[in-house]
N, C-alpha and C positions, 0 to 999 in steps of 0.2 A: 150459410156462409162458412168458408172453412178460411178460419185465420191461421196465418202465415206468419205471423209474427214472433220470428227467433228470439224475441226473449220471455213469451209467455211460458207459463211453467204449471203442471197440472197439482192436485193437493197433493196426490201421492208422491210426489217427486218432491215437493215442498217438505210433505213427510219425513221424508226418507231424508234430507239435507236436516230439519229439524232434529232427528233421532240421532246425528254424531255432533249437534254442541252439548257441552255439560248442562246438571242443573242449573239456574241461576244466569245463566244466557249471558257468561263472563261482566256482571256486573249491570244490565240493559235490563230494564222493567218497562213496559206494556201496563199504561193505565188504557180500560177498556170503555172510558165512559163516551164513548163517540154521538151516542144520544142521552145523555146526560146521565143521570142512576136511580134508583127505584130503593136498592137496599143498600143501605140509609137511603133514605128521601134527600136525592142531591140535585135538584133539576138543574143547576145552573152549574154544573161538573162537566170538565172539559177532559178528551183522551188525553195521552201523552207517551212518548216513547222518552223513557229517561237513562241516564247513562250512560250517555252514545259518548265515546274517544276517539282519536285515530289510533289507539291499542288495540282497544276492544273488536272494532271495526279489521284493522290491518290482521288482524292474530288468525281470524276467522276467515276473510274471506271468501264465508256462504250467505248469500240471500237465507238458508237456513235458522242464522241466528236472529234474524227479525222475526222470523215466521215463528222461533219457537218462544221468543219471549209475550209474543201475542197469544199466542196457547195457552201460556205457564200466566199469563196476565188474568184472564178471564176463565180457565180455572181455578185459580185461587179467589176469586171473584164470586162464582158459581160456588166453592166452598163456602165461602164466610157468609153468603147468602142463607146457604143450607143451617148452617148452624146458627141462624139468628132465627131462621124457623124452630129451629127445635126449642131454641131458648123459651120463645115465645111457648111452645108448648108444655113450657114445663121438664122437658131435658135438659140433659148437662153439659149437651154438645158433645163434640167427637172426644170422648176420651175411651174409647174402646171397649166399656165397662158388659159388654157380648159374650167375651171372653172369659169371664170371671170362673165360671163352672168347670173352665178344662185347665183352670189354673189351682185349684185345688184338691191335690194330689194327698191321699191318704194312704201313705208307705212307710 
């Protein structure tokens, strides 16, 4: 079936409208818990789009800034997961400490 339907919009368009709001999606947070959360154990955690003004909304005027705060939502999401693995493993989490060796310059 080929839809027709002038307001569907593909990722990469959604994309590309994402990539000209700033960080921070003018104040609009994407909680991503649509089926509840795993890391913390939150079963009973609901999503949430929070933030929302007729500023914020009127300023933009791209479908963009939903779409990017849902990205920036469940990335930071995907982070802080990541770094409770490592914790658990015995890392220190992300504090860059890779670097250490090309930071010690003997001149």
């Amino acid at each position: 079936n080929n839809n027709n339907n002038n307001n569907s919009m593909t990722h990469n368009e959604a994309t590309t409208l994402a990539e000209t709001i700033p960080a921070g999606c003018n104040g609009i947070t994407f909680l991503p818990f649509l089926g509840a959360e795993r890391t913390p154990n939150w079963p009973n955690s609901t999503g949430a789009l929070l933030g929302l003004t007729h500023h914020n909304i009127r300023d933009s005027r791209s479908p963009g800034l939903i779409y990017r705060a849902a990205m920036e939502g469940i990335t930071y999401l995907l982070a802080d997961a990541l770094d409770q693995m490592r914790h658990s493993c015995g890392e220190q989490g992300n504090n860059n400490n890779n670097n250490d060796d090309n930071n010690n310059d003997n001149d």
